[in-house]
C-alpha positions as CSV (number, residue, x, y, z in Angstrom):
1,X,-13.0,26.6,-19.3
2,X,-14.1,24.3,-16.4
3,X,-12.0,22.2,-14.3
4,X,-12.8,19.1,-13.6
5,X,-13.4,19.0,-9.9
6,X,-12.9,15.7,-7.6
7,X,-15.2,14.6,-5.8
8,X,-15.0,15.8,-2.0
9,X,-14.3,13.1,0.7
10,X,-15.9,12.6,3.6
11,X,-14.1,12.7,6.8
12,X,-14.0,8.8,7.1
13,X,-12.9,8.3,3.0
14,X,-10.2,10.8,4.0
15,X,-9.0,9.4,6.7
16,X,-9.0,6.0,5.2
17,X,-6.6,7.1,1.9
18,X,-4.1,8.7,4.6
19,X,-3.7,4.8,5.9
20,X,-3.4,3.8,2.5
21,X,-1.0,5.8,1.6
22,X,0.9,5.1,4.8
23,X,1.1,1.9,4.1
24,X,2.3,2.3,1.1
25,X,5.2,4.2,2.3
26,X,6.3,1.7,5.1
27,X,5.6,-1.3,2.4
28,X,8.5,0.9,0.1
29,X,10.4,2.2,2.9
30,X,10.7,-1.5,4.4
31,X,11.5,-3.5,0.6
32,X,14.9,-0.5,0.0
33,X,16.4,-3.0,3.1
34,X,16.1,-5.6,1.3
35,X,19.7,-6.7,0.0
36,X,19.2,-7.9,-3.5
37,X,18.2,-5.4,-5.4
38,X,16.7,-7.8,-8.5
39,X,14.5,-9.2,-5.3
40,X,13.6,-5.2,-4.9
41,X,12.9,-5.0,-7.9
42,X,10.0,-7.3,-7.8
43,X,8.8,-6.3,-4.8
44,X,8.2,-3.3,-6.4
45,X,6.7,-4.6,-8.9
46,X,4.2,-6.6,-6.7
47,X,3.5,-3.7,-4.4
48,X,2.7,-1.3,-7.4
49,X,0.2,-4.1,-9.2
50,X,-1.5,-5.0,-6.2
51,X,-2.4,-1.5,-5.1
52,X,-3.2,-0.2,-9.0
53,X,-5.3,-3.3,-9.1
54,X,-7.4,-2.5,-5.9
55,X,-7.7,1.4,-7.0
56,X,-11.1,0.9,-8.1
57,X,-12.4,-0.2,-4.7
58,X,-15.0,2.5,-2.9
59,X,-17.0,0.4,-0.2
60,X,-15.0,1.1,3.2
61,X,-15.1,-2.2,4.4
62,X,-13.4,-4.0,1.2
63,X,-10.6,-1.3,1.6
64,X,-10.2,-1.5,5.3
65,X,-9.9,-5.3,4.4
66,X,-7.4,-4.9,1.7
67,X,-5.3,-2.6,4.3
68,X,-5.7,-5.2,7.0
69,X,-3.9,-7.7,4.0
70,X,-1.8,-5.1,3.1
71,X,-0.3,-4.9,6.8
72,X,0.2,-8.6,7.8
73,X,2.4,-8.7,3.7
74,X,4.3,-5.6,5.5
75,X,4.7,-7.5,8.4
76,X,5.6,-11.2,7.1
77,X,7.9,-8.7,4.5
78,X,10.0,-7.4,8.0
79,X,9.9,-10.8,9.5
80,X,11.5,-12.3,7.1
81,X,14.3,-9.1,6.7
82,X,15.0,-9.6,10.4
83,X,15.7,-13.7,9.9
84,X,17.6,-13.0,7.3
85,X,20.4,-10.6,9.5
């Protein structure tokens, strides 16, 4: 029996799903402050769709663009948490 091996990623692909996955972290770590926990809820939600939606993307530009967008939602996301204190 044969596994099925993945495919081996370059230095640069590697270092580029590390920041993805970062980013997912701090978008998660940053929506459990958020005090309404229906409003977490869908910002779950949203995070969740939005990166299983852009899964699919390979070319490195596309996903360093979609981590630029990515960031400035994080950011807007801890903006608004620290108007709201």
């Amino acid at each position: 029996m044969s596994k099925a091996t993945k495919p081996v990623l370059s230095l640069k692909q590697f270092m580029l799903r590390q920041e993805v996955k970062n980013l997912y972290r701090n978008i998660f770590r940053t929506i459990r402050k958020v005090p309404d926990k229906q409003h977490q809820g869908e910002l779950k939600d949203w995070a969740r769709r939005d990166f299983r939606a852009n899964l699919h993307h390979t070319d490195e530009i596309t996903i360093k663009m979609y981590i630029k967008y990515g960031q400035r939602c994080l950011k807007e996301l801890e903006t608004s948490l620290s108007l709201a204190k």
